[in-house]
C-alpha positions in Angstrom: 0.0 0.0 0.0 3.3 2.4 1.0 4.7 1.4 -2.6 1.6 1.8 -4.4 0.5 5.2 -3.3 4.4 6.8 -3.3 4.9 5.4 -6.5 2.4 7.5 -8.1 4.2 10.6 -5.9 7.5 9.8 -7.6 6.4 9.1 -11.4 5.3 12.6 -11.0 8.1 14.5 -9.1 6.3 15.1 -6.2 8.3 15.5 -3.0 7.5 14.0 0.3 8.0 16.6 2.6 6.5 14.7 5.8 5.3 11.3 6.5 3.6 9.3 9.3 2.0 5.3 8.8 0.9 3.4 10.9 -1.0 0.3 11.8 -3.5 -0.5 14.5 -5.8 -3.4 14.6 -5.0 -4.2 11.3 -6.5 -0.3 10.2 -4.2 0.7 7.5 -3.1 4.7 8.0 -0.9 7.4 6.5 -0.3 10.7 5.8 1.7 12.9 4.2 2.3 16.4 3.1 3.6 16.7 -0.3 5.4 19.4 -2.7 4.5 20.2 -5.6 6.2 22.7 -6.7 8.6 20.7 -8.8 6.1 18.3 -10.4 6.2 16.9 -13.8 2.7 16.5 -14.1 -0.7 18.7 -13.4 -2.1 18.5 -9.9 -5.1 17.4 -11.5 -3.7 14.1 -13.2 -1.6 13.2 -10.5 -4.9 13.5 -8.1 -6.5 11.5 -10.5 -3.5 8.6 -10.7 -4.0 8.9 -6.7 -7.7 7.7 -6.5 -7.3 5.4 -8.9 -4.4 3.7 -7.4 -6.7 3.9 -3.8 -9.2 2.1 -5.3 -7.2 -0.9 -6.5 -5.7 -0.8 -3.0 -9.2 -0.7 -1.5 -7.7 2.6 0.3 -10.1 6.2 1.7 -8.0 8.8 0.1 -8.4 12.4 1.2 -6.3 15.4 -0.4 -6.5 18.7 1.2 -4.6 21.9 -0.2 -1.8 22.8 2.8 0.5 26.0 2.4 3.4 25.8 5.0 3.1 28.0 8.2 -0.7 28.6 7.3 -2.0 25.5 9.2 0.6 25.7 12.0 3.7 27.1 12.7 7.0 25.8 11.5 8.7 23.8 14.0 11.6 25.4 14.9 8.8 28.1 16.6 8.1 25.0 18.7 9.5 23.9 22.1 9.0 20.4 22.2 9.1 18.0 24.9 9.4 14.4 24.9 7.1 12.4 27.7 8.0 9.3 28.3 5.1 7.0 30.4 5.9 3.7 31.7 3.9 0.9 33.8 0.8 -1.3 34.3 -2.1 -0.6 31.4 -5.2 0.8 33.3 -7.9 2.7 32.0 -7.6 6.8 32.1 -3.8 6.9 31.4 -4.1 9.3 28.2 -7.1 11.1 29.8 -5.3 12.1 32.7 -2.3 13.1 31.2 -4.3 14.9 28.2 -6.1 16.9 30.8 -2.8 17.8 32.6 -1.5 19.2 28.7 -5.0 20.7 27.9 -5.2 23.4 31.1 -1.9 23.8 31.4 -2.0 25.3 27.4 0.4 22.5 26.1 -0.3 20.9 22.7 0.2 17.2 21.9 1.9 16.7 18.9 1.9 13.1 18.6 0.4 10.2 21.0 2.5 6.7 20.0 2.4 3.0 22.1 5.8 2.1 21.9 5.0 -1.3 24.2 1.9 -2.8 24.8 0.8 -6.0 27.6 0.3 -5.4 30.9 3.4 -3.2 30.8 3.0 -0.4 28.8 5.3 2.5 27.2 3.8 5.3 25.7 5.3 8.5 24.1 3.8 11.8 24.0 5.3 14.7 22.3 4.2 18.2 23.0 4.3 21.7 22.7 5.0 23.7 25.5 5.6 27.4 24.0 2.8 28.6 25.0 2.7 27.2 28.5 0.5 29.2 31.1 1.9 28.1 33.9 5.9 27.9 34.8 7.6 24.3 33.4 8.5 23.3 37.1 4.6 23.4 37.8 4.0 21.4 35.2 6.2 18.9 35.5 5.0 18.6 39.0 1.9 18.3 37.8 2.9 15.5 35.1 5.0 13.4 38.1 2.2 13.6 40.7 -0.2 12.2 38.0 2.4 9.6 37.1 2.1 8.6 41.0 -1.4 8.7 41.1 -1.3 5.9 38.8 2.1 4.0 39.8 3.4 5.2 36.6 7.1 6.2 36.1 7.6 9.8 34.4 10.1 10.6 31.8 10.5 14.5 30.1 12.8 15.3 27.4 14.0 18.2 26.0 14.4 18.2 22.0 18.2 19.0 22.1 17.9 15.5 24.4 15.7 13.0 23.1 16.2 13.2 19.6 20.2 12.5 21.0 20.6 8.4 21.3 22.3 7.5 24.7 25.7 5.9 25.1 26.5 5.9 28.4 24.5 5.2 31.4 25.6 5.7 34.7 23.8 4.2 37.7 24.5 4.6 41.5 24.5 1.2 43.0 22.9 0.6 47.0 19.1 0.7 46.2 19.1 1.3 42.6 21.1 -1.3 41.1 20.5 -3.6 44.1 18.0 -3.7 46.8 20.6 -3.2 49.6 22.4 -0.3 51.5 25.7 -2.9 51.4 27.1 -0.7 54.6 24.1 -1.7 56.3 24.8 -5.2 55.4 28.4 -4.8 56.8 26.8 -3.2 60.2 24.5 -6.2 60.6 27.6 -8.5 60.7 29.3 -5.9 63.1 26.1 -6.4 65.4 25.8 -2.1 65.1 22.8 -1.8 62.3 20.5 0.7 64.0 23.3 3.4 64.4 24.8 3.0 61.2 21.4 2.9 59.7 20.2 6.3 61.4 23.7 7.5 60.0 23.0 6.3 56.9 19.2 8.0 56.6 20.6 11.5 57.8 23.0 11.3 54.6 20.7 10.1 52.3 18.1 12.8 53.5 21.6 15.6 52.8 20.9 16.2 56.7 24.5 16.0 57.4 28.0 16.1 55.7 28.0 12.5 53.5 32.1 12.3 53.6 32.1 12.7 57.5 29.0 10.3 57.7 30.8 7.6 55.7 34.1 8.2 58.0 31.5 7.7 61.2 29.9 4.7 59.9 33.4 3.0 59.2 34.8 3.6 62.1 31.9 1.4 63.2 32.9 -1.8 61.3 36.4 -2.0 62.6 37.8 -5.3 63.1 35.2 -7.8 60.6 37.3 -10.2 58.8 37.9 -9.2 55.0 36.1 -12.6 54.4 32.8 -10.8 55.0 33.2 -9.2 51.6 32.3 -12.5 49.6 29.6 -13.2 52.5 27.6 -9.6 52.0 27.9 -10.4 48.0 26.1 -13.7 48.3 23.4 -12.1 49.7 22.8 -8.8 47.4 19.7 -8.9 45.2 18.7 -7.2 42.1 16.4 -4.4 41.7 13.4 -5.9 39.8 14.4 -5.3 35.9 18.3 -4.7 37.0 19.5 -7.9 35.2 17.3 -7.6 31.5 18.3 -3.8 32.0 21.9 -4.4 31.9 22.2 -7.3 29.4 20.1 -5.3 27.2 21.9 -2.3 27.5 25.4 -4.3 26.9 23.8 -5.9 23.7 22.9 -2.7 22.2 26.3 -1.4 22.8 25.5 1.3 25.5 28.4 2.0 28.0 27.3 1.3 31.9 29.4 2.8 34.6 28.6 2.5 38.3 29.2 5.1 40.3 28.7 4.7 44.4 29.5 5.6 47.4 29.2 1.9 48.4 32.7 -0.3 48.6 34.7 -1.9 45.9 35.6 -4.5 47.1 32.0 -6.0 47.0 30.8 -3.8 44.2 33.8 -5.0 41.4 32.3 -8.7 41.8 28.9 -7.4 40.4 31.0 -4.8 37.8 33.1 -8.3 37.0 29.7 -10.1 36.3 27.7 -8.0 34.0 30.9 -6.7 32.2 30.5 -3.2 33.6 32.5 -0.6 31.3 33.7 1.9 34.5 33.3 1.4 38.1 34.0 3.9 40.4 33.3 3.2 44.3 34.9 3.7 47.9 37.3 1.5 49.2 37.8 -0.1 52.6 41.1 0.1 54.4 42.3 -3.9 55.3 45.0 -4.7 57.1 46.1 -8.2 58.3 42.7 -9.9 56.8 40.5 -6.9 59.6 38.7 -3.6 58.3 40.4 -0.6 59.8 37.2 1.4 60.1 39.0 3.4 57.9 37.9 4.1 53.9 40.6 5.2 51.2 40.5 8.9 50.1 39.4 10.5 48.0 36.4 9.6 49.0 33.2 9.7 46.7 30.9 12.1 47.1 28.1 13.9 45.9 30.7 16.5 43.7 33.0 13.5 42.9 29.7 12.0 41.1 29.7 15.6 39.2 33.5 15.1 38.4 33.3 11.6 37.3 30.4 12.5 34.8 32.4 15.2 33.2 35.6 12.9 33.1 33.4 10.3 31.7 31.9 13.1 29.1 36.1 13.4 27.9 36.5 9.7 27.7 34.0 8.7 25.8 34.2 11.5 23.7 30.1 12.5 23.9 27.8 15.3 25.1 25.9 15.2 27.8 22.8 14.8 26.1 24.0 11.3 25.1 24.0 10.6 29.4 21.4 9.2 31.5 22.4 9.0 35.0 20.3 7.2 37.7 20.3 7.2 41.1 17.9 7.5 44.8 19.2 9.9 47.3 20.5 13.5 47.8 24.6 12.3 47.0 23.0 11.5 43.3 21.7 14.9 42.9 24.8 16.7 40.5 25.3 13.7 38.6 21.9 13.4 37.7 22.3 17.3 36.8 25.1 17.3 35.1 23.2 14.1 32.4 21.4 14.9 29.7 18.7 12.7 31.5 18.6 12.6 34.9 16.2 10.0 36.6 15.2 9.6 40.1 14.7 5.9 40.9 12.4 4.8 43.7 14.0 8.6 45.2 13.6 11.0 47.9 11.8 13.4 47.8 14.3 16.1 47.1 16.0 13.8 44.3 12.6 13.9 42.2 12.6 17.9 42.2 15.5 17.9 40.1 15.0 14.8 38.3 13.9 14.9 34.5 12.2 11.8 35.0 10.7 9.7 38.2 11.0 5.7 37.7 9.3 3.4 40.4 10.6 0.4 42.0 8.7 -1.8 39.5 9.8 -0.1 36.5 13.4 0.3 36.1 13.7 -1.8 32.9 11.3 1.4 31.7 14.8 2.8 31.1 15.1 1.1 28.2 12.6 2.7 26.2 14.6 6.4 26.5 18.1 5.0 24.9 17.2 5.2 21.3 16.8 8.9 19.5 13.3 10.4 18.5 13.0 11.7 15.5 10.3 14.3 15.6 9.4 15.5 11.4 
């Protein structure tokens, strides 16, 4: 049906200046916007080919006269935005978000299911230039909806989603995994409530996270180095970690990890999904005992920032080629400094900043923001 119809276009001259088919339910549909102006036959016999050629193909043709920047304005006028919706199909998903676009003054460009089942992706690009209310707002306004309905949240800005991703950079201790490993390590020191109140004051950005680390260390002094393959044996993967990472190697994306956590248990997870970088903390041993000491420099939240931009260098890319994901307050500039930055299962003050909110259920969503979008 593709061939027949743009056949006809081409024996003629006639330029295709935009295009959109799809199918759905087995209904046949395109459109396209076509020039003339260079045409080697009369409007009239070319229309004339065109019905004909329907007919044969049992198609509904409709031809409408269009002049450029009459019907709407040309696109680069446009600031476009990329929404990407992820998680269990329920009834009122488009509604909702429609209704969010339609008093908030946005206009939907295009509505597309990118993945359908009980899992479903959908993207929705829109218009915000003439936005009556301030972006943050609406945004706000997009991710409360997306909880409303346990759906995870992803926004794009043109410059970034029409970019495809190389490199994506995930913290580690409940993102990648469903562990804080320090709390792991405290439970075999027998001292998990006060690292674990530690811990929540640092994840919260309530106190200093370099001198939280150092007081939570000092608190595992003298477990045997043979606790590292122990606390390993025990981690488990975020739901979607593993497909998310063998997809993301068989695509060829570059994965770093990037965590506060501790090397010497992190590596063995780097070493088993052939992670590309791995940057993490490292425990001071000494005669087969911990220290309570920890290596400097130690990682922070603005070493995240400097690893992204060395990262950036490496690999020779932009930013806008970067998503970075990660769940507390010492995630917050490396999730600022990607072109996509995604708060996963976060606090509160993580998903403020983030362009995107993911749930706990839906971190192989991720998947469905590493390819470019080309909008016409």
């Amino acid at each position: 049906m593709v061939a027949g119809i743009t056949e006809v276009l081409a024996e003629a001259n006639v330029n295709i200046v935009d295009i959109d088919q799809t199918v759905i339910r087995k209904l046949f549909s395109i459109f396209m916007i076509v020039d003339f102006s260079m045409a080697t036959q009369p409007f009239e016999e070319v229309e004339k080919k065109l019905r004909q050629r329907a007919a044969e193909l049992n198609l509904t043709l409709s031809i409408e006269p269009y002049v450029y920047g009459d019907a709407v304005k040309p696109k680069e006028e446009k600031n476009l935005m990329l929404i990407t919706i992820v998680g269990r199909d329920r009834p009122g998903i488009v509604a909702r978000f429609s209704r969010i676009c339609a008093d908030s003054n946005v206009n939907i460009e295009r509505i597309k299911m990118i993945a359908r089942g009980p899992t479903i992706a959908m993207e929705m690009l829109v218009d915000v230039e003439k936005l009556n209310i301030s972006f943050e707002e609406f945004k706000e306004r997009l991710h409360q909806a997306g909880l409303d309905l346990n759906l995870s949240l992803i926004i794009q800005r043109r410059d970034v989603f029409r970019r495809a991703k190389k490199l994506v950079v995930f913290d580690l201790d409940m993102t990648l995994i469903e562990q804080e490993i320090i709390n792991e390590l405290a439970k075999a020191a027998g001292v998990e409530k006060e690292v674990a109140e530690i811990t929540k004051k640092a994840m919260e950005g309530e106190i200093d996270y370099k001198e939280s680390l150092k007081q939570r260390v000092k608190l595992l002094k003298g477990l045997p180095a043979s606790i590292f393959d122990e606390v390993f044996s025990g981690i488990t993967l975020t739901q979607g970690a593993h497909d998310l990472l063998l997809l993301l190697k068989e695509i060829g994306c570059k994965i770093a990890i990037v965590t506060g956590s501790f090397k010497q248990i992190v590596e063995k997870l780097a070493q088993k999904y052939d992670i590309d970088y791995l940057f993490a903390n490292e425990l001071v041993v000494e005669n087969g005992v911990l220290t309570g000491e920890v290596k400097e420099p130690i990682i922070d939240a603005e070493a995240k920032r400097r690893i992204i931009l060395e990262l950036l260098q490496k690999e020779d890319i932009t930013r806008e080629e970067v998503i970075a994901v990660g769940d507390g307050a010492n995630d917050r500039f490396m999730l600022m400094e990607a072109g996509v930055g995604i708060a996963f299962n976060a606090k509160e003050k993580l998903k403020k900043i983030a362009d995107g909110v993911l749930t706990k259920d839906n971190l192989l969503g991720l998947i469905y923001c590493i390819r470019g979008f080309v909008d016409f």
